[in-house]
Steps between C-alpha positions, in 0.01 A plus 500: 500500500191764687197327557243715416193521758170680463372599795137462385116554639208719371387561839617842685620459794683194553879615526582434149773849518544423837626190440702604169670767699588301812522162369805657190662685772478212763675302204784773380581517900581161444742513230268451203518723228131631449300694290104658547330611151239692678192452286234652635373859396472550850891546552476337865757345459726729375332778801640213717874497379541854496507613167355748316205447300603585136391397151824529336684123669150333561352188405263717263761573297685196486118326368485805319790401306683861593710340728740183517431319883866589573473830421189509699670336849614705763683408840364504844651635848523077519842295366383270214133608440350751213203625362346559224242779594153542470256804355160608518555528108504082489086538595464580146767256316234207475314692246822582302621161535216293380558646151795289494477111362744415730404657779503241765864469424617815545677474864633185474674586125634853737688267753674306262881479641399618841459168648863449473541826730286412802452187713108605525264801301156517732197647279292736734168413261216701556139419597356447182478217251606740196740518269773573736447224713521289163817603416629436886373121475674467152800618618485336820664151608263452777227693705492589907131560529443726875121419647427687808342357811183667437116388423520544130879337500392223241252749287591517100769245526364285242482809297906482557525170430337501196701810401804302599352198274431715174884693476609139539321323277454783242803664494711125596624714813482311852572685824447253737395610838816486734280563812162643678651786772249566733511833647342745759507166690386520836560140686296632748175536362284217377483731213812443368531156599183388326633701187827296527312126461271659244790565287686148582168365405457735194822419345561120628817350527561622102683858587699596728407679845784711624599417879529864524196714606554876461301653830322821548788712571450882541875554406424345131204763477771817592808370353385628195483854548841540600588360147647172657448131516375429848801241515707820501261707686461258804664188439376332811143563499297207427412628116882480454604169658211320319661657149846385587346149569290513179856577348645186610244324453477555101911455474452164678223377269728609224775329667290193508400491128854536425597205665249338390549557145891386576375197630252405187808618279703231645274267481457556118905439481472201658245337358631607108849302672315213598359465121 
């Protein structure tokens, strides 16, 4: 079964379709079976994969309810990842949308079935804290939340939180935070490494800090253009390697909760023997 994972922060800026792009095709290079739903008016993300920007096969008109998600996917040059597009047309869908009851639903009543297709879906969210990011934390298992090594890293991050808070308590729909990525990370500077301990200090021992740091890579900046992931464009630039690792990284932490889930299950059997 997918696990569905917003890539989530209402800052500009911080990697958030970088890191949707790279970190799905890091993972599908890897055997996993992935799918982005680019949802961001924007389209980076789809700019970034190569395809065409079009209304018809978009995430507008899957919300829209013109569209079923499959209908809406389409492949990329990469073995076992799709997309489901972006358009310019989505801008305006929040308006539309809000005149339904059940709008916060929307998405994650679209994907039903498609978590038995793909090993992971990644939800390229965009900067906002609007309706569409709503329906990406309702139909999202957990949340990757990308902070950039910058000044303002830790700015309007309670406003997240709370956000965060509200669809889960209002709408009885966690998406617990699978990690803080920090990116444009410069070890380096004191810069970045003062942004690093604000953010261990920020979020405590209660989340969890990827290993990984994504570093100011000029290749991630051009990949883009050429309508490719810059783990296709230049897969041994820094931008690259520290995607692949990012990879691995979340397939051993779900490797971990697996076994750690086997181990409580057998547990359970033995103590119900033992009574």
């Amino acid at each position: 079964m997918a696990e569905i994972i917003a890539i989530l922060n209402q800052k500009g800026g911080c990697g958030k379709t970088t890191t949707a792009v790279n970190l799905s095709a890091a993972m599908a290079l890897l055997g996993e079976k992935v799918l982005v739903i680019d949802m961001d008016p924007q389209a980076n993300a789809t700019t970034a994969f190569g395809v065409e920007k079009s209304e018809e096969n978009s995430t507008y008109r899957v919300l829209t309810g013109e569209e079923t998600l499959t209908d809406s996917i389409v492949s990329t040059n990469i073995k076992g990842l799709d997309l489901v597009p972006s358009h310019i047309s989505l801008s305006g869908a929040e308006i539309e949308l809000s005149k339904d009851i059940g709008f916060p639903f929307i998405l994650k009543e679209s994907m039903d079935g498609m978590t038995e297709t793909y090993d992971y879906v990644l939800v390229d969210v965009p900067p906002s804290l609007g309706i569409l990011t709503i329906n990406a934390l309702v139909a999202a298992d957990s949340v990757i939340i990308p902070i950039q090594a910058e000044f303002y890293a830790l700015e309007g991050m309670a406003d997240l939180l709370d956000a965060m808070n509200l669809v889960e308590n209002r709408l009885n729909s966690p998406s617990p935070i699978k990690g803080i990525l920090i990116t444009l990370y410069d070890s380096r500077t004191r810069l970045g490494r003062d942004v690093l301990q604000n953010v261990v200090q920020y979020f405590g021992e209660t989340e969890y800090i990827f290993k990984t740091t994504i570093p100011r890579n000029v290749k991630l900046a051009e990949a883009p253009s050429h309508g490719k992931p810059c783990v296709i464009y230049d897969e041994e630039c820094i931008g690259s390697e520290a995607y692949k690792d990012l990879a691995l990284e979340i397939l051993d932490l779900k490797e971990a909760v697996a076994e750690e889930n086997a181990t409580d299950d057998t547990k359970y059997s033995v103590m119900e023997d033992n009574q």
